[in-house]
MARDO-167264 format. One record per residue (C-alpha): z, x, y. Coordinates in Angstrom, 2 decimals. Example, Ala and Ser with C-alpha at 12.3 -4.5 7.8 and 13.67 -1.06 7.14 Angstrom:
<recs>
+---------+---------+---------+
!       z !       x !       y !
+---------+---------+---------+
!    7.80 !   12.30 !   -4.50 !
!    7.14 !   13.67 !   -1.06 !
+---------+---------+---------+
</recs>
This chain:
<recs>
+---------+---------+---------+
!       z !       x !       y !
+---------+---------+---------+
!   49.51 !   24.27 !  -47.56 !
!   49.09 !   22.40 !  -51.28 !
!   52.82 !   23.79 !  -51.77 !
!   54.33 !   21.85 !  -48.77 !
!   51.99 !   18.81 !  -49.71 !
!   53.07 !   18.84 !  -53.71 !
!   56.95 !   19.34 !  -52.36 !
!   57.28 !   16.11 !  -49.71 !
!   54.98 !   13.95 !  -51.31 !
!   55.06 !   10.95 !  -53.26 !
!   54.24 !   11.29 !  -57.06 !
!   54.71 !   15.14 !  -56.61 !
!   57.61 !   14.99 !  -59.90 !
!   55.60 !   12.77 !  -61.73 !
!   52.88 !   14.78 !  -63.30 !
!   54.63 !   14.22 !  -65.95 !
!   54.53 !   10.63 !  -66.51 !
!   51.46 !    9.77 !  -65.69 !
!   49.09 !    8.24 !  -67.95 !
!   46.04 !   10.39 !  -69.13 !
!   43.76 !    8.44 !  -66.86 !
!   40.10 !    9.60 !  -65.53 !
!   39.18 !    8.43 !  -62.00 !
!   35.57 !    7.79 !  -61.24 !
!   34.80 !    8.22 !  -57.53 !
!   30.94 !    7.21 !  -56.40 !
!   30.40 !    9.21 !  -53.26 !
!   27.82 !   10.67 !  -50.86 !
!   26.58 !   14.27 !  -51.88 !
!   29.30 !   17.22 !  -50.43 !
!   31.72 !   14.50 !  -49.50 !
!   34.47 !   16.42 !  -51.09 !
!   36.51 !   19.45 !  -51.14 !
!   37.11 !   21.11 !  -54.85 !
!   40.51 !   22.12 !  -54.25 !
!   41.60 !   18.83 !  -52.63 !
!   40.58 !   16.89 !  -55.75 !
!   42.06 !   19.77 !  -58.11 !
!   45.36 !   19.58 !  -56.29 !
!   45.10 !   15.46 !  -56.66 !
!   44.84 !   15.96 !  -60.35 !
!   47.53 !   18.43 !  -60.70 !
!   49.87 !   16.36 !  -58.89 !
!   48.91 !   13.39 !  -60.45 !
!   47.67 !   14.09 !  -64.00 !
!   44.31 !   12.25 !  -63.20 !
!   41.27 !   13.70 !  -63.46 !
!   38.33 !   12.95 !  -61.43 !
!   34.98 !   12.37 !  -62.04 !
!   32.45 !   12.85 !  -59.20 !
!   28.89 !   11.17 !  -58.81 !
!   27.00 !   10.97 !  -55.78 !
!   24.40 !    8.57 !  -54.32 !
!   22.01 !    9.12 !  -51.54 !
!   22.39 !    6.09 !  -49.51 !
!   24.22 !    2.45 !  -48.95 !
!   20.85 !    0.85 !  -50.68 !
!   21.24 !    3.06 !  -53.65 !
!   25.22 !    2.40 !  -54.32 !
!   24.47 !   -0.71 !  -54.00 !
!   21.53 !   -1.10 !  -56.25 !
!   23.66 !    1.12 !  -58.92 !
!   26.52 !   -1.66 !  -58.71 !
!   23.69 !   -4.69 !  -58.63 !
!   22.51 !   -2.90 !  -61.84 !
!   25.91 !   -3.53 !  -63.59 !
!   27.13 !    0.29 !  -63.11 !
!   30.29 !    0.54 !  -65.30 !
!   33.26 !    2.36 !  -64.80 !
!   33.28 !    3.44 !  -61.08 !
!   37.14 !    3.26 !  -59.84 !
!   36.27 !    4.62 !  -55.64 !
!   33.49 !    4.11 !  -53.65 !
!   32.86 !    5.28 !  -50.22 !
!   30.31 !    2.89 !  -48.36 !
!   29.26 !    2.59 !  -44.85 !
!   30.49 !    0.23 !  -42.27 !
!   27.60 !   -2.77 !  -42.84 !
!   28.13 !   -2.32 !  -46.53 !
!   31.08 !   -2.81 !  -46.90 !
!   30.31 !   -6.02 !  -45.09 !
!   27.75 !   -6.65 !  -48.29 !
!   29.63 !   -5.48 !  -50.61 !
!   32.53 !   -7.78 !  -49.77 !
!   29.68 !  -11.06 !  -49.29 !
!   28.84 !   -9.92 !  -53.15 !
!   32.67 !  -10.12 !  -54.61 !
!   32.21 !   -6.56 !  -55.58 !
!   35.32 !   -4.71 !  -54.03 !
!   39.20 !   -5.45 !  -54.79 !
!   41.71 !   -6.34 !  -52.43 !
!   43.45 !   -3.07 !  -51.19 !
!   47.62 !   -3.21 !  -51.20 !
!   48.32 !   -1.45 !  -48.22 !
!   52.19 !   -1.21 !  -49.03 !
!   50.50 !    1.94 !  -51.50 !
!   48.76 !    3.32 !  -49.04 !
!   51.32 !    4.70 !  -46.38 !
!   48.88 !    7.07 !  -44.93 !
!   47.43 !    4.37 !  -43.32 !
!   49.28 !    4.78 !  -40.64 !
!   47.73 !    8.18 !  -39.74 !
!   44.63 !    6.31 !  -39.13 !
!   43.02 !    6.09 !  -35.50 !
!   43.72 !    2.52 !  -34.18 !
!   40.26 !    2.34 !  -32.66 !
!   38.89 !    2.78 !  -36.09 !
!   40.61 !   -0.16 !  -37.97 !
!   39.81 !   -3.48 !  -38.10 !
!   36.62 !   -2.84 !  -37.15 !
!   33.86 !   -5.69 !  -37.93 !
!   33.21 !   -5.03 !  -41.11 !
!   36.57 !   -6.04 !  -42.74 !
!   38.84 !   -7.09 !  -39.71 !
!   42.21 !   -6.83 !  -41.17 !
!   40.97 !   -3.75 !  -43.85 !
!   41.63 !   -5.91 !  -46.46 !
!   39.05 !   -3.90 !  -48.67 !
!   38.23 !   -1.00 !  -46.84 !
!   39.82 !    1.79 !  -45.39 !
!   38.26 !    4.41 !  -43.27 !
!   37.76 !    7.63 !  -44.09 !
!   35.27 !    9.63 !  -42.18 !
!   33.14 !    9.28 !  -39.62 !
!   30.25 !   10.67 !  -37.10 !
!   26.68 !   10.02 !  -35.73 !
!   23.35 !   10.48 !  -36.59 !
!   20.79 !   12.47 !  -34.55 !
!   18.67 !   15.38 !  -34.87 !
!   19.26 !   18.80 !  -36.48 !
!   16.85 !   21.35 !  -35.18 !
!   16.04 !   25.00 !  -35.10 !
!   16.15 !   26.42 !  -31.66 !
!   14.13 !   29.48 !  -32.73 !
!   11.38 !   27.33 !  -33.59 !
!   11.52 !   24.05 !  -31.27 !
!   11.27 !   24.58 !  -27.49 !
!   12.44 !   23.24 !  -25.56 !
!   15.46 !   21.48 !  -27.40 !
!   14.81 !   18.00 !  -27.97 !
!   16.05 !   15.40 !  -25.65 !
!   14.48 !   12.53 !  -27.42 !
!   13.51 !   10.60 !  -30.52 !
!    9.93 !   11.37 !  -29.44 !
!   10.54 !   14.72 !  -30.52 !
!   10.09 !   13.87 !  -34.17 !
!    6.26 !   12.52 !  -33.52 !
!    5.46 !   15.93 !  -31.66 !
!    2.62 !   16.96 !  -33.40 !
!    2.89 !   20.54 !  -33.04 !
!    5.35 !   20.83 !  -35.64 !
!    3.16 !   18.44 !  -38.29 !
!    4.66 !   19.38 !  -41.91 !
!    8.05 !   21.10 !  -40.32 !
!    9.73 !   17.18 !  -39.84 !
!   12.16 !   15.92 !  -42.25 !
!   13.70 !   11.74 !  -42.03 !
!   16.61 !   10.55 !  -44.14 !
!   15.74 !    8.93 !  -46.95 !
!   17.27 !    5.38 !  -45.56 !
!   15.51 !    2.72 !  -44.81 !
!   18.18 !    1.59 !  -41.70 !
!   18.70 !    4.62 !  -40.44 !
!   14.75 !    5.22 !  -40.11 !
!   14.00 !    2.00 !  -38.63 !
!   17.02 !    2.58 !  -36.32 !
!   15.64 !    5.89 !  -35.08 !
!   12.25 !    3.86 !  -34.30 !
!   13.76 !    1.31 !  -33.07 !
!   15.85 !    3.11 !  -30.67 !
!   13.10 !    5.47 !  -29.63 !
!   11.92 !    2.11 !  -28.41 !
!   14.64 !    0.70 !  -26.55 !
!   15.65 !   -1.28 !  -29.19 !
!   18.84 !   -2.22 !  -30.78 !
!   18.83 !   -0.71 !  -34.52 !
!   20.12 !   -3.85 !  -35.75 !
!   16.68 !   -5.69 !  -34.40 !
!   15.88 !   -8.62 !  -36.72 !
!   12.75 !  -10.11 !  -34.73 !
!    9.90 !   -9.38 !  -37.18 !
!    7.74 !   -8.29 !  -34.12 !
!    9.99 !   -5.48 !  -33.63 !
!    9.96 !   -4.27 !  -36.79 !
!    6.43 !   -4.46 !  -37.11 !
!    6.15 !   -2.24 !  -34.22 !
!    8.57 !    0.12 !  -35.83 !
!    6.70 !    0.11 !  -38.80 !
!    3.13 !    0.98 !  -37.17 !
!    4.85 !    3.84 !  -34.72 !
!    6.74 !    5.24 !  -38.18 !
!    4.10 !    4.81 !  -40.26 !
!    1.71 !    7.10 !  -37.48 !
!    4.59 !    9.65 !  -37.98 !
!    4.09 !   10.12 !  -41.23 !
!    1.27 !   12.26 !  -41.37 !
!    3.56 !   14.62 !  -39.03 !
!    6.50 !   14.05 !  -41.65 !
!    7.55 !   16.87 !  -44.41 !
!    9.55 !   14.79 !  -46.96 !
!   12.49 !   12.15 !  -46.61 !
!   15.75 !   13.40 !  -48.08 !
!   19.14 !   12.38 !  -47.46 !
!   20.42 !   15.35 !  -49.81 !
!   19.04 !   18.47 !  -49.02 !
!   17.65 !   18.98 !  -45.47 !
!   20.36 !   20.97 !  -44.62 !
!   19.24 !   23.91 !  -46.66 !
!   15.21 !   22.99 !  -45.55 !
!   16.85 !   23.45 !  -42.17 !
!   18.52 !   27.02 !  -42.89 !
!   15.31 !   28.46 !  -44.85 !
!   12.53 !   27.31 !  -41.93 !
!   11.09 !   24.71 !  -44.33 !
!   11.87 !   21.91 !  -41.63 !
!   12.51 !   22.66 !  -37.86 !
!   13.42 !   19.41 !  -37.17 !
!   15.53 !   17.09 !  -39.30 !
!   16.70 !   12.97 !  -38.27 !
!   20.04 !   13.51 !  -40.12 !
!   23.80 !   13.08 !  -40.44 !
!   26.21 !   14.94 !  -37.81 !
!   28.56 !   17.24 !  -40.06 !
!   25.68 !   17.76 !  -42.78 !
!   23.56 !   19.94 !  -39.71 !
!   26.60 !   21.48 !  -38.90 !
!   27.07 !   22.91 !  -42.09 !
!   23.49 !   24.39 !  -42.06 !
!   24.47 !   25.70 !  -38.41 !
!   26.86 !   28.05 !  -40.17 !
!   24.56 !   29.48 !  -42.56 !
!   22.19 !   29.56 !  -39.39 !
!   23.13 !   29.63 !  -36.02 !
!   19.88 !   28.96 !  -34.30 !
!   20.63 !   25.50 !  -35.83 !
!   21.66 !   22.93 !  -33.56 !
!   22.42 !   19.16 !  -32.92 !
!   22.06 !   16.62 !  -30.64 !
!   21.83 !   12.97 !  -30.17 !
!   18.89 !   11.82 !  -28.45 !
!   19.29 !   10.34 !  -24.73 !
!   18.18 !    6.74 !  -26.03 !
!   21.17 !    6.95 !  -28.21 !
!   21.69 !    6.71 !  -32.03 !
!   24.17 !    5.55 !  -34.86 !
!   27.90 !    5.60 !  -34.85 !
!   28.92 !    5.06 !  -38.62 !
!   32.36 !    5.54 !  -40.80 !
!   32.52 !    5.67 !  -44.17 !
!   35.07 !    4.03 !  -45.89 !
!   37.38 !    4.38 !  -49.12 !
!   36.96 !    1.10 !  -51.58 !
!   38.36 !    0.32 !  -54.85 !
!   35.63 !   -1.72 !  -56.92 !
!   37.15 !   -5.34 !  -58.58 !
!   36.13 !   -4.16 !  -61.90 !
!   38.41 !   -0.92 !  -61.52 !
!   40.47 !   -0.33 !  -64.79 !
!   42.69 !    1.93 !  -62.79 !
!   43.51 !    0.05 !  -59.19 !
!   46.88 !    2.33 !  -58.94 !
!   44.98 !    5.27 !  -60.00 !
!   42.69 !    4.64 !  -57.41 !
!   45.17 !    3.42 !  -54.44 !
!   46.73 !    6.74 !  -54.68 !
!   44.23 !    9.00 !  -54.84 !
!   42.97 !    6.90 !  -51.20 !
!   46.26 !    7.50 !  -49.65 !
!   46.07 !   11.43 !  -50.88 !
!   42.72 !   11.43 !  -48.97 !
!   44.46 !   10.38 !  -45.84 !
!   47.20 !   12.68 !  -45.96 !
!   46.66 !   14.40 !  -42.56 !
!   46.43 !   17.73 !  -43.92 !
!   44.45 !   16.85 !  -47.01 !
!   42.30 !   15.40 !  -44.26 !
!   42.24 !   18.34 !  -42.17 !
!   40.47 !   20.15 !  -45.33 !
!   37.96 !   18.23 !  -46.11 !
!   37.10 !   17.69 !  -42.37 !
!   36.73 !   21.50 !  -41.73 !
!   34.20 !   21.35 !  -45.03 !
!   32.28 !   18.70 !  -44.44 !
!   32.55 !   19.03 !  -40.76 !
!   32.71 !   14.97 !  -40.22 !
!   35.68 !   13.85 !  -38.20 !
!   38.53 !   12.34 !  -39.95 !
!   39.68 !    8.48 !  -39.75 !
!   42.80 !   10.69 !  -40.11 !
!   44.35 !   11.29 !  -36.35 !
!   47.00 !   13.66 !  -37.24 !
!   44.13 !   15.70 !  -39.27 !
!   43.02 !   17.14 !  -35.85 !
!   45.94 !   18.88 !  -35.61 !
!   45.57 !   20.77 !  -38.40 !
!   41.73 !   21.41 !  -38.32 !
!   40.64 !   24.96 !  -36.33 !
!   40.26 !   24.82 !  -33.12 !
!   36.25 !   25.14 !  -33.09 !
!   36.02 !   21.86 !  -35.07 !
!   39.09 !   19.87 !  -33.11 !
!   37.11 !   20.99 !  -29.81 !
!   33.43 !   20.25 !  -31.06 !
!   31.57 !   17.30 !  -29.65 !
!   29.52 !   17.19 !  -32.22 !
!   32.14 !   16.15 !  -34.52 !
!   34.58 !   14.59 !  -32.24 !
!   32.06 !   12.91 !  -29.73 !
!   33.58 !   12.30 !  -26.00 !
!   33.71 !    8.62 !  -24.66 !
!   30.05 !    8.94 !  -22.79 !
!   28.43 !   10.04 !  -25.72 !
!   29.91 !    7.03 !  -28.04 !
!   28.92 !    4.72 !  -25.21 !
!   25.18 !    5.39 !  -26.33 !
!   25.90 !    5.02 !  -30.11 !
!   25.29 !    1.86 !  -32.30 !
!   26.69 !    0.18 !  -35.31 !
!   24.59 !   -0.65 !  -37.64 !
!   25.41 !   -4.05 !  -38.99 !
!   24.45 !   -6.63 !  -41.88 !
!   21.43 !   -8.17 !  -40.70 !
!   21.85 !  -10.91 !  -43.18 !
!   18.30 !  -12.55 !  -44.20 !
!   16.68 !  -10.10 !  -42.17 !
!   17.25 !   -7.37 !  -44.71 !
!   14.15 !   -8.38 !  -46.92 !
!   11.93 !   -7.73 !  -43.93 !
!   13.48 !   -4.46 !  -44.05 !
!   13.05 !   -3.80 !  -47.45 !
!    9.46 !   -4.80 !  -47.35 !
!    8.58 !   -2.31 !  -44.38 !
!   10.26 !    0.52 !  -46.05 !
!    8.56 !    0.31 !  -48.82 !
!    5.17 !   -0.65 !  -47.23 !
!    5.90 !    2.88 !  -45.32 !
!    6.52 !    4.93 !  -48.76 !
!    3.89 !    3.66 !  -50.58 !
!    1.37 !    4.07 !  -48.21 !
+---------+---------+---------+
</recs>
């Protein structure tokens, strides 16, 4: 596959010339495939340096703190939003990035950054609930399954303060983008009687608390249960009937980037549809990519888990920049960890 990439791509000859440059990319955790990146800096003669955040608070409280030397970063939809508000992220030239146009239409110009002047999608999915069905029964059909008592000590919740007030929020009938400070009081008291019930909150490794019977139920990110579905089968997914997130994470260059060309190609190698296809069928997220599908197996082209039908999106939400709003936020997480 790498051979037919390396031959009809751009930059393929010019290993050669290219500078001696090193790439930093500021990602989520397992947001990459090793060979894709190896094969970028063969082609290219860049290498690539990987760190990894947890969520859209901490990247942005890294970069806040004055974090040097990051070239990529890959923030979600309302952060971008942020990000863009704060003068942090470089205007993209799109005339470098042909893949582009392999990009879903329905996934561009979304609210974020309207004409994708500093973001470009990369992948994308939902956020529900992981469980085991050998130890929860009946499957869960609803938030409320993550205040069931009888599995106190087996429950794990991201470790993101929007995402967790969404989930309460929604297991209200709420929008996850509330802003009335009654409604997030609410969300507070119902999450903070959940916590006795509640194992840890991790973004990074419920996966594998989910494959060793640590956790039996786990509030988490679409492809990152699937993964711990293949290690266990009795692992499953599903979004709850009062709906949940819809989120895309996107491919940024930061302002302060020493190496914007660097870092413009290395985003259009990412959206290559085949490159695409591979890190899809890792990470087991669904491409921005359209022509990826083809190229994925058929198991992950034909999952609904990754590649949601039209009824299930219906029930999904953005989650947005809730402006001013945000310090309420802040001060109920941390009111709930503290406490």
């Amino acid at each position: 596959m790498f051979a037919w990439l390396a031959a009809c791509s751009p930059g393929a000859n010019e290993q050669g010339k290219a500078r001696p440059v090193t790439l930093h990319l500021f990602t989520w955790s397992d947001y990459t495939e090793e060979s894709v990146v190896k094969e970028f800096e063969r082609r290219f003669g860049v290498k690539v340096v990987t760190d990894t955040f947890g969520s859209n608070e901490e990247l942005l409280a890294k970069l806040q703190g004055g974090a040097a030397g990051y070239d990529v970063v890959v923030p979600s939809d309302y952060m971008v939003s942020i990000l863009i508000k704060q003068g942090l992220l470089a205007e993209l030239d799109h005339a470098k990035i042909p893949n582009l146009a392999h990009v879903y239409k329905h996934l561009k110009g979304l609210y974020y950054d309207p004409q994708n002047t500093y973001s470009l999608p990369y992948l994308w999915g939902t956020t529900g609930i992981g469980y085991n069905a050998d130890l929860v029964k009946p499957p869960p059909e609803s938030w409320q399954a993550l205040w069931d008592a009888r599995y106190k000590g087996k429950i794990s919740l991201l470790n993101d303060e929007r995402e967790v007030f969404g989930m309460a929020l929604r297991a209200a009938g709420e929008s996850l983008n509330a802003t009335q400070p009654a409604k997030l009081e609410a969300a507070k008291a119902r999450l903070m009687a959940q916590k006795a019930l509640v194992k840890t909150y991790t973004s990074e490794n419920y996966d594998q608390l989910l494959v060793s019977g640590e956790v039996a139920l786990a509030h988490g990110w679409s492809g990152t249960v699937l993964r711990a579905a293949d290690e266990r089968p009795s692992i499953k997914y599903v979004i709850p009937k009062e709906g949940g997130t819809i989120w895309q994470d996107n491919l940024c260059v930061l302002k302060s980037s020493a190496h914007k060309d660097e870092a413009m190609a290395f985003i259009n190698f990412l959206l290559e549809p085949q490159v695409a296809a591979l890190i899809t069928s890792k990470v087991k997220y669904a491409s921005a990519s359209e022509e990826a599908r083809l190229f994925v197996p058929k198991e992950i082209a034909q999952n609904p888990a990754i590649y949601p039908p039209a009824s299930v999106v219906a029930r999904l939400e953005w989650i947005k920049d809730v402006g001013e709003a945000i310090k309420l936020y802040d001060r109920a997480w941390t009111e709930l960890k503290v406490k």
